[in-house]
C-alpha positions in Angstrom: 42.9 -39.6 1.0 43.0 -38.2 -2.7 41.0 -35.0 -3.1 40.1 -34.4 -6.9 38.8 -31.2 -7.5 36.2 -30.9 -10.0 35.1 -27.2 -11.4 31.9 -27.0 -13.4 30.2 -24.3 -15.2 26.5 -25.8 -15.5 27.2 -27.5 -18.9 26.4 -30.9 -19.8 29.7 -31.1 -20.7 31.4 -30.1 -18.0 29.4 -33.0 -15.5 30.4 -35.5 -18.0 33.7 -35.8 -16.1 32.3 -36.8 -13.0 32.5 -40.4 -13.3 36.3 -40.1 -13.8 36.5 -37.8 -10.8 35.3 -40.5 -8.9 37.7 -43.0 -10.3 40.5 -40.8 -9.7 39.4 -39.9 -6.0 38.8 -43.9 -5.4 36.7 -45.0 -2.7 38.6 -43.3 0.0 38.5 -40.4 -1.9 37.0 -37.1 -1.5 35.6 -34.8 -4.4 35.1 -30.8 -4.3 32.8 -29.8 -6.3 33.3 -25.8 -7.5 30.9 -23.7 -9.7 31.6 -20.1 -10.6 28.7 -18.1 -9.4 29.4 -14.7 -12.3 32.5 -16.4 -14.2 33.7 -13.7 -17.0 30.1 -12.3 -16.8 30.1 -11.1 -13.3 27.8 -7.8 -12.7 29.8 -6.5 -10.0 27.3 -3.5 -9.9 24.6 -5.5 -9.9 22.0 -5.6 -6.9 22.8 -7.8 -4.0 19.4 -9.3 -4.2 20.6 -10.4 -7.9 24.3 -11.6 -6.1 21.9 -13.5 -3.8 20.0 -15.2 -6.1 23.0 -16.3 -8.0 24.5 -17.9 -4.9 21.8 -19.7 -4.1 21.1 -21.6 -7.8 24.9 -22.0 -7.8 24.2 -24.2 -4.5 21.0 -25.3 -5.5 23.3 -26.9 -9.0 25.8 -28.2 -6.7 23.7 -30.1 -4.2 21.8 -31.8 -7.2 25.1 -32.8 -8.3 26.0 -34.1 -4.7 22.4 -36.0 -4.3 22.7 -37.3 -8.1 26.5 -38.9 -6.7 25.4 -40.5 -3.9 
C-alpha cells in the first residue's frame, strides 16, 4: 500500500497538491496528512493554554481536510 505523505502549512497553496497526493497514493493508498503546529514561529515560552489552543486548530485544519477528501 503506498503512503504519500502530504505536509501543509494552512495555505491555499499548499492544499492545492492534494488531488495529486491522491493519485500518487492510488486507491489502495493511504495519505498522512502533517501540519506544523509553531513552524519557524514557535513561542516555546508561550503559555500552555496558548500551545493548547494551537494544537487543537492545527486538528481542527486537518480534519476539515480529512472530511473535505472523503
Amino acid at each position: 500500500m503506498p503512503r504519500v505523505l502530504v505536509a501543509l502549512d494552512g495555505s491555499e497553496a499548499s492544499a492545492s497538491i492534494l488531488p495529486e497526493a491522491i493519485r500518487l497514493a492510488g486507491r489502495d493508498g493511504e495519505l498522512v496528512l502533517i501540519h506544523d503546529v509553531g513552524g519557524s514561529n514557535r513561542d516555546e515560552g508561550a503559555e500552555p493554554s496558548r500551545q493548547i489552543g494551537a494544537v487543537e486548530a492545527s486538528e481542527t485544519y486537518l480534519q476539515d481536510r480529512v472530511d473535505e477528501l472523503r
